[in-house]
C-alpha positions in Angstrom: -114.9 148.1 -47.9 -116.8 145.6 -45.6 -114.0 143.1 -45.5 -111.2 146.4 -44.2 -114.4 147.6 -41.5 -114.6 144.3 -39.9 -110.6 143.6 -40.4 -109.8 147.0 -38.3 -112.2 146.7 -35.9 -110.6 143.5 -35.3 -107.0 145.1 -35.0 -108.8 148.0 -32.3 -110.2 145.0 -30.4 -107.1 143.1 -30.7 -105.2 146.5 -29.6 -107.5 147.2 -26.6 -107.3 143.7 -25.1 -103.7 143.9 -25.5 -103.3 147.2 -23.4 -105.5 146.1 -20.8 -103.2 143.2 -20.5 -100.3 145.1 -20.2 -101.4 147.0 -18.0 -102.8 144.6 -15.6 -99.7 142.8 -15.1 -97.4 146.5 -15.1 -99.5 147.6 -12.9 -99.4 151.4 -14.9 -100.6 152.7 -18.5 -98.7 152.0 -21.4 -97.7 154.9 -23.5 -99.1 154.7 -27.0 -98.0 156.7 -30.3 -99.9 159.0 -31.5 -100.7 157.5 -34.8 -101.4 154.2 -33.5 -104.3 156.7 -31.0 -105.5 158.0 -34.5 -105.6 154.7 -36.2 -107.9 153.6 -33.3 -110.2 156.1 -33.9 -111.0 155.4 -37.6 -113.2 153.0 -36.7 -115.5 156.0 -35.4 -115.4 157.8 -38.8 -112.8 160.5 -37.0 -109.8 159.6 -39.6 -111.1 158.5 -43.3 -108.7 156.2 -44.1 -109.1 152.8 -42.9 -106.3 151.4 -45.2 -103.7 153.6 -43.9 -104.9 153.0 -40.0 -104.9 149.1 -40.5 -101.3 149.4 -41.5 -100.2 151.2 -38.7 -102.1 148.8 -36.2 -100.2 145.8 -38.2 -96.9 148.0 -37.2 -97.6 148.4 -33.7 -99.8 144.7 -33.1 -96.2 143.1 -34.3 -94.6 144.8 -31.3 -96.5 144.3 -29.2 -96.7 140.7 -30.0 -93.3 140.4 -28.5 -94.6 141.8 -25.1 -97.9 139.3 -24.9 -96.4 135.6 -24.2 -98.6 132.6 -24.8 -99.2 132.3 -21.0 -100.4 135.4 -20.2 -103.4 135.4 -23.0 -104.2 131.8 -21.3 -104.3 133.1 -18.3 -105.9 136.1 -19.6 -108.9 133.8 -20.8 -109.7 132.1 -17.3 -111.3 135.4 -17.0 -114.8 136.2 -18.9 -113.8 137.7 -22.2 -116.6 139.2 -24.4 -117.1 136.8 -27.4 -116.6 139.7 -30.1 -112.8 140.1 -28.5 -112.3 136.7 -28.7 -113.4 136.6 -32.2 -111.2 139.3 -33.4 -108.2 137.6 -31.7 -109.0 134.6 -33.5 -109.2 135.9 -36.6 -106.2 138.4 -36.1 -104.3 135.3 -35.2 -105.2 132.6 -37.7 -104.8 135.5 -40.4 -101.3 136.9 -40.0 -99.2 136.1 -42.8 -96.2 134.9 -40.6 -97.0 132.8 -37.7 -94.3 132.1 -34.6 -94.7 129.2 -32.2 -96.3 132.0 -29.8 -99.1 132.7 -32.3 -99.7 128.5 -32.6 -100.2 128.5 -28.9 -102.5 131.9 -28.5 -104.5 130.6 -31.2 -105.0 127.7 -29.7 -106.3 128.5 -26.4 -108.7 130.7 -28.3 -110.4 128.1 -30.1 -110.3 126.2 -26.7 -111.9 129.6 -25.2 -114.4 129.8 -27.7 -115.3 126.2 -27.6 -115.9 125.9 -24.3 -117.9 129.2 -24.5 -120.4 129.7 -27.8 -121.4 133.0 -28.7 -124.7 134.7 -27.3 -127.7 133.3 -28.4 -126.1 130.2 -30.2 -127.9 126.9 -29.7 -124.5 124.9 -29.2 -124.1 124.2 -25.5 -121.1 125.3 -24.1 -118.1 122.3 -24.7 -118.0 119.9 -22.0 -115.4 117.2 -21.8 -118.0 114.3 -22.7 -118.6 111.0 -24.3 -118.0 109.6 -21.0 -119.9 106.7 -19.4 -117.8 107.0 -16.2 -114.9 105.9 -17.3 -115.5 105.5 -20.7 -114.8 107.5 -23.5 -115.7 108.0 -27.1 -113.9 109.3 -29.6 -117.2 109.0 -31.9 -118.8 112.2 -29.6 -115.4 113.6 -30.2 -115.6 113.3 -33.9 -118.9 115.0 -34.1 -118.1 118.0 -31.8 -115.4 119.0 -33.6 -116.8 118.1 -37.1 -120.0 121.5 -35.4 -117.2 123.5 -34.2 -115.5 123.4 -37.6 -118.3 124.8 -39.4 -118.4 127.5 -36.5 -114.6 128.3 -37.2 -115.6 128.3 -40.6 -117.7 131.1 -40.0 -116.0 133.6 -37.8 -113.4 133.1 -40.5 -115.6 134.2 -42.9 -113.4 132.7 -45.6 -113.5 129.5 -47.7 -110.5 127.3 -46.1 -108.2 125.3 -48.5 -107.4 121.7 -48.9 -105.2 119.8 -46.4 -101.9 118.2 -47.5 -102.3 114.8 -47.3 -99.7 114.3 -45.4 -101.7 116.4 -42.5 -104.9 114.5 -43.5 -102.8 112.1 -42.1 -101.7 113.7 -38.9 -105.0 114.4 -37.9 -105.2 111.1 -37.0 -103.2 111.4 -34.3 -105.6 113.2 -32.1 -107.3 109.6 -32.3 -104.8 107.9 -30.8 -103.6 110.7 -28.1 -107.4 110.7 -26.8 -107.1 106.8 -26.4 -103.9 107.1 -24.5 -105.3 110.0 -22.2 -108.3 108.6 -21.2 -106.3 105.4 -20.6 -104.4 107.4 -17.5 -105.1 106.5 -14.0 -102.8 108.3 -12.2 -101.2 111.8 -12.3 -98.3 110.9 -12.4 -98.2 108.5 -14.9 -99.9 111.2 -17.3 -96.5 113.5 -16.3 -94.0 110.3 -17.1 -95.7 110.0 -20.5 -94.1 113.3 -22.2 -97.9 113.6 -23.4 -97.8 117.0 -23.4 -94.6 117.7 -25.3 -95.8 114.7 -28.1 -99.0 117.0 -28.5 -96.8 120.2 -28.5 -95.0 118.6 -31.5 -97.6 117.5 -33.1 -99.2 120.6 -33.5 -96.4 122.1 -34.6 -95.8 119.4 -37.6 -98.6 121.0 -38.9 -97.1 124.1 -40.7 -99.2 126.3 -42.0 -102.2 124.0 -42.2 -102.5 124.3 -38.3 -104.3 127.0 -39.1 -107.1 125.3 -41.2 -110.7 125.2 -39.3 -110.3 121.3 -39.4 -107.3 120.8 -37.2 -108.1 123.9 -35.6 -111.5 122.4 -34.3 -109.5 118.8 -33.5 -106.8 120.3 -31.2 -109.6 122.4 -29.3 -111.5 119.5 -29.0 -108.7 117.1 -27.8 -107.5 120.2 -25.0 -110.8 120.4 -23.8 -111.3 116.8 -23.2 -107.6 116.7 -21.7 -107.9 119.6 -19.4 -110.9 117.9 -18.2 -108.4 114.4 -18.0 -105.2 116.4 -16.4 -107.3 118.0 -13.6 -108.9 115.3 -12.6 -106.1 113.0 -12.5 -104.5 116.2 -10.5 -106.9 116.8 -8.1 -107.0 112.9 -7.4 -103.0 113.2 -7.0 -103.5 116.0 -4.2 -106.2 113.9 -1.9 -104.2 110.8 -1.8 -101.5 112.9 -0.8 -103.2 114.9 1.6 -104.9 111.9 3.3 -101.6 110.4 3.4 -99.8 112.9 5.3 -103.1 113.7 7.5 -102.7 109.9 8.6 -99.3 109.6 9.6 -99.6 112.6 11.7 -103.1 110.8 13.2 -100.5 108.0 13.7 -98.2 109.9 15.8 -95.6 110.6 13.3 -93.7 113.8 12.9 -94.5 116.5 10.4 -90.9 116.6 9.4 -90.2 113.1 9.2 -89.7 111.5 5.8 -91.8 109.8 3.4 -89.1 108.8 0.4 -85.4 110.8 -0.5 -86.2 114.1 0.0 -89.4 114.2 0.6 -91.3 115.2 3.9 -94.9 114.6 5.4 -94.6 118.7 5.8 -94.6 119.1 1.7 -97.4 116.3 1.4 -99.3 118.8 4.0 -98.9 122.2 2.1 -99.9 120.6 -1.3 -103.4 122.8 -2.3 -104.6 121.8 -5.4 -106.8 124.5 -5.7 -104.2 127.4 -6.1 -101.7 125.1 -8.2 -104.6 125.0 -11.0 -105.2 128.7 -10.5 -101.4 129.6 -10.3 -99.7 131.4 -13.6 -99.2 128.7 -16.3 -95.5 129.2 -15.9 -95.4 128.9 -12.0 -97.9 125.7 -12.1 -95.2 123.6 -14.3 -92.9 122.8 -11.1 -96.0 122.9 -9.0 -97.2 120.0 -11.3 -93.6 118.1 -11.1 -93.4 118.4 -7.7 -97.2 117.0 -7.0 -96.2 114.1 -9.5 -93.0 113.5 -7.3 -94.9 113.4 -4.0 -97.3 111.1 -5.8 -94.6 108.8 -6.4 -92.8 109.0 -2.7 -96.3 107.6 -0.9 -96.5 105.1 -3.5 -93.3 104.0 -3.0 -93.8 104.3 1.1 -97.2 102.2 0.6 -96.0 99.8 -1.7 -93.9 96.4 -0.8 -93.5 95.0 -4.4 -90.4 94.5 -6.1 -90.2 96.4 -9.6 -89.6 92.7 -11.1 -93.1 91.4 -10.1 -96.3 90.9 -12.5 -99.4 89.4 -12.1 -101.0 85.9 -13.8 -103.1 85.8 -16.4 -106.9 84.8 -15.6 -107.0 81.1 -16.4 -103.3 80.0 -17.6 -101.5 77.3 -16.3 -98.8 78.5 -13.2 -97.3 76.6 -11.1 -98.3 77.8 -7.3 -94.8 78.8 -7.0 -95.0 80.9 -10.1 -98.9 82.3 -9.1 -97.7 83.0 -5.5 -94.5 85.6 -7.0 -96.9 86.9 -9.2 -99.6 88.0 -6.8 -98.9 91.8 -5.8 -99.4 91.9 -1.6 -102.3 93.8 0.1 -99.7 96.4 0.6 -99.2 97.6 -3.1 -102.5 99.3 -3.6 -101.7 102.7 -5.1 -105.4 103.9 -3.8 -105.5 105.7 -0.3 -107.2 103.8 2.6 -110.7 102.8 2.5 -111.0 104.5 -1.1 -113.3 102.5 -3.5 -112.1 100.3 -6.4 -113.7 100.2 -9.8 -116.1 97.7 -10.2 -115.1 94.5 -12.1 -118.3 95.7 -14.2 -117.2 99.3 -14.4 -113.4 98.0 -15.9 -115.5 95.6 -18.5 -116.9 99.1 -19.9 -114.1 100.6 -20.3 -112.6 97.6 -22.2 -115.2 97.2 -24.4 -115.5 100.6 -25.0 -111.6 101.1 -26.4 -112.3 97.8 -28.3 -115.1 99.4 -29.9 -113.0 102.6 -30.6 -110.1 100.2 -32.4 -113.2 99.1 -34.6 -114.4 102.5 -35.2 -110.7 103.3 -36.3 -110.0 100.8 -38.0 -113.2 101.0 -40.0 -112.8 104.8 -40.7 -109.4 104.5 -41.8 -110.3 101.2 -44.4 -113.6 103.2 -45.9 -111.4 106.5 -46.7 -108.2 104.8 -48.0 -107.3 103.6 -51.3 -107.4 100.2 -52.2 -104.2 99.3 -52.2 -103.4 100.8 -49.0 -106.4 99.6 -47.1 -104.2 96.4 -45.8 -102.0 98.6 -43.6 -103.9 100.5 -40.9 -101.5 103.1 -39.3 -101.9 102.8 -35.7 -101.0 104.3 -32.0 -97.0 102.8 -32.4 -97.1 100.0 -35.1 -99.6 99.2 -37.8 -102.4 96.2 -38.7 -102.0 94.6 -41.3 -105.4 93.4 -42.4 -106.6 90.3 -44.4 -108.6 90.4 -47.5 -111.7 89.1 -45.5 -110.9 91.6 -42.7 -111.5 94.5 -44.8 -114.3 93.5 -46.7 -116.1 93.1 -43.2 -114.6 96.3 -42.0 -115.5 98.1 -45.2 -119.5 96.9 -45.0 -122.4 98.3 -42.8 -125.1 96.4 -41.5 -126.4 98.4 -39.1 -129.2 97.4 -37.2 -129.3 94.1 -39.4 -129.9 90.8 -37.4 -128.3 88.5 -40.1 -125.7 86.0 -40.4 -123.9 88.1 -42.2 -124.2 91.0 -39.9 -122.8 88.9 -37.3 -120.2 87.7 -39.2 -118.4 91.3 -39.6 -119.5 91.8 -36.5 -117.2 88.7 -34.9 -114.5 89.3 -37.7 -113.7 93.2 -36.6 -114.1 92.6 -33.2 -111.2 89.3 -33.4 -109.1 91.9 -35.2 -109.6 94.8 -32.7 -109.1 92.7 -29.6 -105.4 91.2 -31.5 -105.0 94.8 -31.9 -105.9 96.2 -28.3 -103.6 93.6 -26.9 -100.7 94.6 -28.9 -100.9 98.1 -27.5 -101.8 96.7 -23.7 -98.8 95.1 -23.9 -96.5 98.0 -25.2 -97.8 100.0 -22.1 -97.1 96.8 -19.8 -93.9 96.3 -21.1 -92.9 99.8 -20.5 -94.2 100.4 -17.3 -93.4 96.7 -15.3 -90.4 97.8 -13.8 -93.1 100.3 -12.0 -93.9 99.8 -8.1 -97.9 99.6 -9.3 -98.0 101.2 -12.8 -98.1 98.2 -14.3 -101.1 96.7 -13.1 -103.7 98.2 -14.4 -102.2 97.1 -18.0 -102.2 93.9 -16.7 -106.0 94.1 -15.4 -106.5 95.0 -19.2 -104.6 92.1 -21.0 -106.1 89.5 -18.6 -109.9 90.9 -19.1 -108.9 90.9 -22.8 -107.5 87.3 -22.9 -110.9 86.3 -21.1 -113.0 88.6 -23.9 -110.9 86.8 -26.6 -111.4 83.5 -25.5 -114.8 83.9 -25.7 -115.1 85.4 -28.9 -112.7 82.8 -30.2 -115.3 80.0 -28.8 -118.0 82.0 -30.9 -115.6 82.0 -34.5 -115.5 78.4 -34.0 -118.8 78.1 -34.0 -119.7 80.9 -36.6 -116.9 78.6 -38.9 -119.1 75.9 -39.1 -121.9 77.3 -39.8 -120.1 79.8 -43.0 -119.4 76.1 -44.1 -122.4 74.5 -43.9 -123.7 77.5 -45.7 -121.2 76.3 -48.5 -119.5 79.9 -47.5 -115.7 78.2 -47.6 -113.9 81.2 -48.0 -116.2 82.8 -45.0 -115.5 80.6 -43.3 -111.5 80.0 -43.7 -111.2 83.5 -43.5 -112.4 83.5 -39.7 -110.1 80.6 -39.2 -107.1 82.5 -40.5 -108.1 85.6 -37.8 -108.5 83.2 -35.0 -105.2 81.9 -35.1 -103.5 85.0 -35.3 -105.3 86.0 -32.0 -104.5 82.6 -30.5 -101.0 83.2 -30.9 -101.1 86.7 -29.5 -103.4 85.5 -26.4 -100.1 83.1 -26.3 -97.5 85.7 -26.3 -99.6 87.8 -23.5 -99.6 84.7 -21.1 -96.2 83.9 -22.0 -95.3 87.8 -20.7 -97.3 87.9 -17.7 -95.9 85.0 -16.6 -92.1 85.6 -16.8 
């Protein structure tokens, strides 16, 4: 009897939210049956019979299902919404025995909602985008806020959850690597050419049924919190370049109306306002967004002299002045708006280390929870690693705090392995984005800071090599050899790219 209270009080909350909806965006009352009025009241001990009402409100929630669209309860929630509604929607949601791709997407901002905003008196603080060290992210703090939210999901549920498919166990992974990719961004624009938010979209709806589950439930609210945080930023950034760029040429003398690139005037730089895009209607904001991305584009294009063909030199190879004077990008090319500040070379070091140290953290997760005979193949972001017996022992260990040889020696190993790895996926991204005007560079940036890293740590396996042998540690130390060479030859192949 409990369990049917709390489960048509839910459908009355769910009911009232729904009307008050409606009739916000009508603009008038909704007529309502008069059963469905007398189902609502059962609640209040007027109509003894709760299974009968909960029925009815089934009957009439369905309908009115059809009339509530995904947008409207996300934009519903930018409002305060009192925690016990959001509750009951959650649970009406995650509960129904049919789901649509509508019900994937309400639920889904309502574990974002609820999230970002923990019930009265709860000692979780309210979700914030973190793990950041200004630029740098980590999926670790990730890992850990949605591991507390689970058990929070877990509990509104009120309802033991079952086991995973593997296959999803799998999946889940792929939050990993679409949090690495997101905070990898710089500009708005290149966020908008990535189809990020349809590759999400789709993932979440490769999970069935088991989308549903408090585990990936609590993953995707933490990934769309941390990429709200991400999109915004990267979109407000979008709007002051433009803005300053249209506010100069107009200091300059130029015309409102005169053009920037194809289509695109000074006048439609001008009236970009960031402020009401983000507070527009979800379905409004989409073409606001494109069209923001597109001006981003025309004043890069306008500031920009560099041929699409062009890429710079790695840090240290051997050019020939010819070759090092094509590969320099002019003054010209800078995507940033005048007088804005660059990173700091020590700023960009902290954000490489930090996804190095996220490839290790991967990598090390996915070799402790695998089987041993699939432990050699670590599924990654587009390709996988294929890892050495001696690169998975180290990766499997855990000297933590240990100041030993042979802490330093899995130490060096998994970091050799995770800087072959980050290169690979630099140069992916590179590859893909060179015949850019400027996207390209900040990959570059990244493979020739990496090169640099790599060198060093390659100067340090040498050195570690001798010492596994003197230690009468042969297969130590060969193994070290074996992972040295293979990120010799990829430092090879990135120098070899850069330079064509």
């Amino acid at each position: 009897m409990a369990q049917e209270t709390r489960e048509l009080q839910d459908l009355i909350s769910v009911n009232r939210f729904y009307m008050q909806l409606l009739q916000k965006n009508l603009g008038f009352a909704v007529p309502v049956p008069a059963e469905v009025v007398i189902a609502s009241a059962t609640a209040g001990g007027a109509v003894p019979a709760p299974n009968a009402a909960i029925e009815v409100l089934h009957r009439w929630l369905l309908l009115m299902d059809m009339a509530i669209s995904a947008p409207m309860v996300r934009d519903a929630l930018k409002e305060p919404t009192e925690h016990p509604t959001a509750e009951s929607l959650y649970r009406y949601y995650v509960n129904k025995p049919a789901h649509t791709d509508s019900d994937r997407d309400k639920t889904d901002f309502l574990g974002t909602y609820l999230l970002r905003n923990p019930a009265p008196g709860s000692s979780r603080p309210p979700a914030q985008p973190g793990g950041h060290t200004g630029e740098t992210y980590s999926y670790m703090f990730s890992q850990k806020q949605a591991e507390e939210f689970q058990a929070e999901i877990e509990g509104i549920l009120n309802s033991p959850p079952a086991d995973i498919p593997p296959e999803h166990q799998q999946l889940l992974r792929e939050f990993q690597y679409l949090h690495q990719e997101a905070d990898e961004f710089r500009h708005f624009d290149q966020l908008m050419d990535s189809s990020i938010l349809q590759r999400v979209r789709d993932l979440k709806s490769k999970f069935g049924a088991s989308f549903y589950h408090p585990k990936v439930l609590a993953a995707s609210a933490v990934y769309n919190v941390f990429f709200g945080k991400r999109f915004d930023d990267l979109f407000r950034d979008a709007a002051t370049q433009i803005k300053a760029f249209a506010a100069k040429v107009q200091q300059d003398g130029g015309s409102i109306m005169s053009r920037v690139d194809g289509d695109v005037t000074v006048k439609n730089l001008h009236e970009v306002e960031e402020s009401e895009i983000l507070g527009t209607e979800y379905g409004r904001a989409r073409e606001h967004f494109q069209k923001v991305s597109k001006f981003k584009k025309a004043v890069d294009s306008r500031r920009s002299g560099r041929p699409p063909s062009m890429a710079p030199a790695v840090a240290g190879s051997k050019l020939p002045p010819s070759a090092a004077a094509r590969s320099a990008p002019p003054a010209s090319a800078a995507s940033a708006p005048e007088n804005a500040p660059r990173p700091s070379a020590a700023a960009n070091a902290a954000v490489e280390d930090n996804r190095v140290k996220g490839v290790i953290e991967s990598i090390r997760n996915f070799v402790r929870a695998a089987d041993a005979g699939a432990a050699s193949v670590v599924p990654m972001r587009s390709s996988n690693v294929m890892l050495t017996p001696g690169e998975i022992e180290a990766f499997k260990t855990d000297f933590a705090g240990e100041k030993s040889f042979r802490a330093d020696y899995a130490n060096l190993l998994t970091r050799l392995v995770a800087l072959h790895t980050r290169m690979q996926h630099e140069m992916e991204d590179y590859k893909s984005k060179r015949s850019s005007s400027y996207l390209w560079k900040p990959h570059a940036d990244s493979l020739t800071y990496l090169v640099t890293t790599a060198q060093k740590s390659l100067n340090e396996a040498e050195q570690v090599a001798v010492l596994a042998g003197q230690r009468g540690l042969a297969e130590k130390a060969k193994a070290i050899q074996v992972t040295s060479e293979k990120l010799r030859a990829q430092i090879n192949v990135v120098a070899q790219t850069l330079q064509a």
